[in-house]
C-alpha positions as CSV (number, residue, x, y, z in Angstrom):
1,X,130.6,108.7,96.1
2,X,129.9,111.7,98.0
3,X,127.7,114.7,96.4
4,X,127.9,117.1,99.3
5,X,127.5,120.8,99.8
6,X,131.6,122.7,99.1
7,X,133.3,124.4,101.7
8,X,136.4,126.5,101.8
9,X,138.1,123.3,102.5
10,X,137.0,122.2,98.7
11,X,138.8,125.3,97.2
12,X,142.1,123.2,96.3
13,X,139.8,121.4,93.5
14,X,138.9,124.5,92.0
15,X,141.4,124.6,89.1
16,X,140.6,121.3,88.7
17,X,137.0,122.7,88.1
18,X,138.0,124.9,86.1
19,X,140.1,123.6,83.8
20,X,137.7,120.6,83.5
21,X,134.8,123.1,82.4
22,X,137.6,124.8,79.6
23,X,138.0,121.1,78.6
24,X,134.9,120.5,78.1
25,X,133.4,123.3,76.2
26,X,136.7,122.5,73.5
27,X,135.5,119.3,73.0
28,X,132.3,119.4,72.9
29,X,132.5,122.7,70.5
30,X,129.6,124.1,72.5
31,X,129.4,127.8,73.9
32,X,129.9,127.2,77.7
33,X,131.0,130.3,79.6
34,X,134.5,130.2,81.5
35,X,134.4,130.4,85.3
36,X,138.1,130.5,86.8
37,X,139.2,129.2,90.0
38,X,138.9,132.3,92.2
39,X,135.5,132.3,90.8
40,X,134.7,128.9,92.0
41,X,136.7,129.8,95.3
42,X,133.7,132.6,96.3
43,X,131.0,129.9,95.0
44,X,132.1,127.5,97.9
45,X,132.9,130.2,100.3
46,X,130.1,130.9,100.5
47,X,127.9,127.6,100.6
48,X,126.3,128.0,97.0
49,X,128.2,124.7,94.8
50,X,128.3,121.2,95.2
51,X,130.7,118.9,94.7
52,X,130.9,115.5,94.2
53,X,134.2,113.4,95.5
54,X,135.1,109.9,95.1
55,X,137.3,109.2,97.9
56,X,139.0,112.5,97.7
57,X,138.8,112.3,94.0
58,X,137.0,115.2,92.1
59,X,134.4,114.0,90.1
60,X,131.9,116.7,89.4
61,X,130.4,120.1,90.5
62,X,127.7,122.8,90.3
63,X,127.1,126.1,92.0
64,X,124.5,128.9,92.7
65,X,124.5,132.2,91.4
66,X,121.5,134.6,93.0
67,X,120.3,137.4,90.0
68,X,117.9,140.4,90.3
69,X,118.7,141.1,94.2
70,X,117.4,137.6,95.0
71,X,113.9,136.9,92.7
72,X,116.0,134.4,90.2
73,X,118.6,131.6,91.2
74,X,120.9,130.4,88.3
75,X,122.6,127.1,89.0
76,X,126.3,127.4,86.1
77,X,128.9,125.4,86.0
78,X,127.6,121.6,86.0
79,X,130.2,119.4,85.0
80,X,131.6,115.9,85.3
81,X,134.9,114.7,85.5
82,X,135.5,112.4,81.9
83,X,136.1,109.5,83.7
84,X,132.3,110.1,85.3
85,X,130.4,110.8,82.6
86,X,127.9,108.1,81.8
87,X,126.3,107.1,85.0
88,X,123.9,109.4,85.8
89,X,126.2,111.9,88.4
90,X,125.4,115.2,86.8
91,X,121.6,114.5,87.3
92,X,122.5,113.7,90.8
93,X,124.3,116.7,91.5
94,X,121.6,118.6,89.3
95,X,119.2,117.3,92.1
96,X,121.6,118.4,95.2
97,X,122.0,122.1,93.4
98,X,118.4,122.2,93.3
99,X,117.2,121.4,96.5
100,X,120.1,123.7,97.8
101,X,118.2,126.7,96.0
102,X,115.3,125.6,97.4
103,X,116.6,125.7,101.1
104,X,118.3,128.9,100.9
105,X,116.1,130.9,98.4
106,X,112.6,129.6,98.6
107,X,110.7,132.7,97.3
108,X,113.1,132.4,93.8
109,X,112.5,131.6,90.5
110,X,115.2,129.3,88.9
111,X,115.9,129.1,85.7
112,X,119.2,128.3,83.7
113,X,120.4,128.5,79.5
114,X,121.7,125.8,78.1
115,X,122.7,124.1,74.9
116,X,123.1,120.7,76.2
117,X,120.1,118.4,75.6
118,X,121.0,116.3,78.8
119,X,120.7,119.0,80.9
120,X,117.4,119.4,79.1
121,X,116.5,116.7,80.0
122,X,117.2,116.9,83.8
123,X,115.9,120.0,83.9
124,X,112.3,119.3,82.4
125,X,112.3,116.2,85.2
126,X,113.0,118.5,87.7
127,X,109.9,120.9,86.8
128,X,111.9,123.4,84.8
129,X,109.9,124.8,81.0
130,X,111.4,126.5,78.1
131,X,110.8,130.2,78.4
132,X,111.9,133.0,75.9
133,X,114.7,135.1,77.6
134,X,112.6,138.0,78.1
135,X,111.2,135.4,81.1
136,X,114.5,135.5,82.6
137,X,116.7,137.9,84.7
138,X,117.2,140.9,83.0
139,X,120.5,141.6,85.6
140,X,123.4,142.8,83.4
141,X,125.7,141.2,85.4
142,X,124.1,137.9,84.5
143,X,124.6,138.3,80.6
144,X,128.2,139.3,81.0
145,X,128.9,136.2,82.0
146,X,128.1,135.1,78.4
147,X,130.9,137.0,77.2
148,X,133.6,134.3,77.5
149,X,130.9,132.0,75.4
150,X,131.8,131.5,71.7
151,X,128.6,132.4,70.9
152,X,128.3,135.5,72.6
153,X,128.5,137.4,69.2
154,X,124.9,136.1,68.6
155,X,123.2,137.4,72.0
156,X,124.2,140.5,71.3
157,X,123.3,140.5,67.5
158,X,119.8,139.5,68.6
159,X,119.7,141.9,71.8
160,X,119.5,139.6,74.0
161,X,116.3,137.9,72.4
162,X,117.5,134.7,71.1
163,X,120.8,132.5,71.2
164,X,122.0,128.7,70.3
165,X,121.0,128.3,74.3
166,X,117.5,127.6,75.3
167,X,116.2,129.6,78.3
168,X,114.7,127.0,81.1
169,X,113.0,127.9,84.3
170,X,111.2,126.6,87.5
171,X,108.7,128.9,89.0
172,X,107.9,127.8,92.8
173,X,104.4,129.2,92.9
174,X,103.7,127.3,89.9
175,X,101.7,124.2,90.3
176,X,101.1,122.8,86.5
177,X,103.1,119.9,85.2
178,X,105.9,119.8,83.1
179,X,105.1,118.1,80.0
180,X,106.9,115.3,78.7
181,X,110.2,116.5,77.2
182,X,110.4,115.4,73.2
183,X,114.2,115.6,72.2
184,X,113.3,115.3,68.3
185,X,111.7,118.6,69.2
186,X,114.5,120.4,71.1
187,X,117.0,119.3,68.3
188,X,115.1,120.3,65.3
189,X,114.7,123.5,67.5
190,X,118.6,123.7,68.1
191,X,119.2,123.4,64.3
192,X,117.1,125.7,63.1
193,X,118.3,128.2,65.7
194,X,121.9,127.4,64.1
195,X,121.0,127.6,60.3
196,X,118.8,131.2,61.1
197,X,121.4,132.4,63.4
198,X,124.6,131.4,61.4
199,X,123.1,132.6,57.9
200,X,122.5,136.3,59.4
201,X,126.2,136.4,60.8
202,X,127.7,135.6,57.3
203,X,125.2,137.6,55.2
């Protein structure tokens, strides 16, 4: 297995990408934001994803975005191809993202949203702490991209404060340890975000 930073040479597998993310999102019901393949093409193009081949086989990906002229990195699109999934790759390719941030935009802060207690998960091990989204960018273009998510009706129903996603982020110039990440806690956080957010939408 190789996890290795994409080239333009890598832009044949990005409707692959793409239509594995789609996939995904379907069958998982959850609100993940739609990047097409001429998206994914610029992400390569310009050395900011990584992609992970088994002999010449897609397996999974993840790529940059850079927010607020450069102070936040974002890393969207983390996926694993089905036949993949369970053996630790997207923390792998979590890890290679990372450090790729790290090498190209040291000064940054990093910080993602997400739904999916994994990622959570590999987040928190990597130094990442729930933050409220006030914490986060406040580029426009950034939230547009949450326009394609299912759940989009609810971001913009709290103005931005609060969503079924919660905000993570990894400050480089801060030194204090992550705590230990409690999963009971996330989830019972994650249902009550659903039951409070739901209930206002059908009032």
């Amino acid at each position: 297995m190789e996890i290795i930073r994409a080239k333009a040479e890598h832009i044949t597998y990005a409707k692959t990408i793409s239509a594995c993310i789609d996939e995904s999102a379907k069958s998982r019901g959850t609100g993940i934001a739609r990047r097409t393949p001429a998206y994914i093409h610029t992400k390569m193009q310009n050395g900011n994803a990584v992609i992970a081949l088994d002999n010449g086989i897609f397996a999974g990906f993840c790529y940059i975005e850079v927010w607020g002229h450069g102070k936040y990195v974002a890393h969207s699109g983390l996926i694993v191809a089905p036949e993949y999934r369970g053996q630790g790759l997207a923390k792998k390719i979590k890890k290679e993202v990372f450090n790729l941030s790290l090498q190209k935009y040291p000064e940054a802060k990093v910080f993602g949203i997400t739904t999916g207690m994994a990622v959570m998960k590999i987040n928190y091990q990597l130094g990442y702490k729930p933050v409220h989204f006030s914490e986060l960018t406040d580029d426009p273009e950034f939230w547009k991209g949450c326009q394609t998510c299912k759940n989009y009706d609810v971001l913009t129903r709290t103005e931005r404060k609060m969503c079924l996603c919660t905000g993570m982020l990894y400050d480089p110039k801060d030194d204090s340890p992550a705590k230990k990440i409690n999963s009971k806690v996330f989830s019972r956080l994650k249902k009550i975000k659903e039951s409070l957010l739901f209930k206002k939408k059908n009032a």
